[in-house]
C-alpha positions in Angstrom: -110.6 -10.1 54.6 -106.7 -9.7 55.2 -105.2 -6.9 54.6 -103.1 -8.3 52.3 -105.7 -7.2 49.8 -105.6 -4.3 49.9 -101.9 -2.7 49.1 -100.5 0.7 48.9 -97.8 0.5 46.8 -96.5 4.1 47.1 -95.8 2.7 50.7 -94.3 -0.6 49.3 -92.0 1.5 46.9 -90.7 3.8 49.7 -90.2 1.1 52.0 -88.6 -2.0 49.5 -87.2 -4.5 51.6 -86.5 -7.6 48.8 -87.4 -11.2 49.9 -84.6 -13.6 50.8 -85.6 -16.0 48.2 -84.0 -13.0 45.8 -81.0 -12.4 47.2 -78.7 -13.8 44.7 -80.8 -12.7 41.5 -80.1 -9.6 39.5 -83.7 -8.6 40.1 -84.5 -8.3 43.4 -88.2 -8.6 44.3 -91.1 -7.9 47.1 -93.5 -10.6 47.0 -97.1 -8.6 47.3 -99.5 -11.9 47.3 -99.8 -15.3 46.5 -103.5 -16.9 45.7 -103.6 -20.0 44.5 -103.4 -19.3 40.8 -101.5 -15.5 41.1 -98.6 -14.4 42.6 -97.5 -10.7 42.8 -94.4 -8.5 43.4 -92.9 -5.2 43.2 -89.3 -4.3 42.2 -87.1 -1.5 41.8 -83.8 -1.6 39.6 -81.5 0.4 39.5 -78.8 -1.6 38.0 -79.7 -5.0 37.0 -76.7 -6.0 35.4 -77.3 -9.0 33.1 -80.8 -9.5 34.0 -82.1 -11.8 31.2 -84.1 -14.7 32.0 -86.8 -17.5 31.4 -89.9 -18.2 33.3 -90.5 -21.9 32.3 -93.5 -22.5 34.1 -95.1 -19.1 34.4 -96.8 -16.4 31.9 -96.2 -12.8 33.4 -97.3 -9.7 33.2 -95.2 -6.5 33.7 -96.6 -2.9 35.1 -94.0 -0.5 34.8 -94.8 2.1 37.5 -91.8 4.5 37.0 -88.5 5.0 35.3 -88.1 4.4 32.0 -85.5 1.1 30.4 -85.3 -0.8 27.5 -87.0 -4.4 28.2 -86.8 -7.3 26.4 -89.5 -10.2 25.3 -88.3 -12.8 22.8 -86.0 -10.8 20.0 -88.0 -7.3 20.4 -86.5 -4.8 22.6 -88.7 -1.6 23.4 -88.0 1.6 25.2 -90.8 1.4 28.3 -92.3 4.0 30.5 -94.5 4.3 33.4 -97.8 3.1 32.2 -96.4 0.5 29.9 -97.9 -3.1 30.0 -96.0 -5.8 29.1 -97.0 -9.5 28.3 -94.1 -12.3 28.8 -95.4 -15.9 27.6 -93.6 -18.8 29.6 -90.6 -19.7 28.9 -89.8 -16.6 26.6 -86.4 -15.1 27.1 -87.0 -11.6 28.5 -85.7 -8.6 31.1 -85.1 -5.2 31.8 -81.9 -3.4 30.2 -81.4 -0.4 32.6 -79.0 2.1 31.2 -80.1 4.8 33.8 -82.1 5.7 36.6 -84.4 4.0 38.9 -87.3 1.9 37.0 -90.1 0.5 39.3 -92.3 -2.4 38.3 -95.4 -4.6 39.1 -95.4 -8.3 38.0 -98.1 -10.7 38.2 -97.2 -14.2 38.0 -99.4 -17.2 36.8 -99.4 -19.7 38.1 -98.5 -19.1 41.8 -94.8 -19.0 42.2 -93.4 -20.9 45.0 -90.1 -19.2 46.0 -89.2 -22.3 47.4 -89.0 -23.7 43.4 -86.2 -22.8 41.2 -88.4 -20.7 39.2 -86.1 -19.0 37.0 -83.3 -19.8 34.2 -80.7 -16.6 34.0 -78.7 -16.1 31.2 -75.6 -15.2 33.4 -76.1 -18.9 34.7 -75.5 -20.1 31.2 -78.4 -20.6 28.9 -77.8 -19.2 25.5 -79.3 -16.2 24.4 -79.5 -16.0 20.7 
């Protein structure tokens, strides 16, 4: 077995380098591991700006790890805290509203997400928000 299975992510946090295929999104991501069916990464916002978006093709789940936001799914909006699990069905507007502090997450994406794929619609880009 790699040791891509096994992940610290205490040392992942302290060391966050983001993956080029994030450098021009709001939220700027680690990519953890990619299986066939899963993919998952680790972020850490501190100010995210406008960071609504879509996930057409993927479902995903959310870990928040630490900080504390506001985060949107759909038209609820909910104060979140570390511990918090949150479900995002494809293609369901959602992101994190930082309004202070450091916040620190785990996705898990389904199916794998090929960074190589324009995998996300950003409201910033244009896509109406209602």
């Amino acid at each position: 077995m790699s040791e891509k299975c096994f992940i610290r992510l205490k040392d992942v946090l302290q060391s966050l380098v983001a993956d080029p295929a994030t450098a021009n999104d709001p939220i700027k991501r680690t990519f953890l591991c990619d299986g066939s069916h899963v993919s998952a990464n680790l972020t850490v916002l501190e100010d995210t700006g406008d960071a609504i978006h879509t996930q057409p093709w993927h479902d995903e789940l959310v870990l928040i790890l630490e900080g504390e936001c506001a985060f949107r799914v759909g038209d609820e909006t909910r104060r979140v805290t570390a511990g918090d699990l949150i479900f995002i069905p494809r293609d369901t507007v959602h992101g994190p509203i930082i309004d202070s502090g450091r916040v620190s997450a785990l996705s898990i994406f389904a199916p794998y997400f090929d960074r190589a794929r324009n995998n996300i619609a950003w409201s910033r880009d244009g896509f109406v928000v209602n």
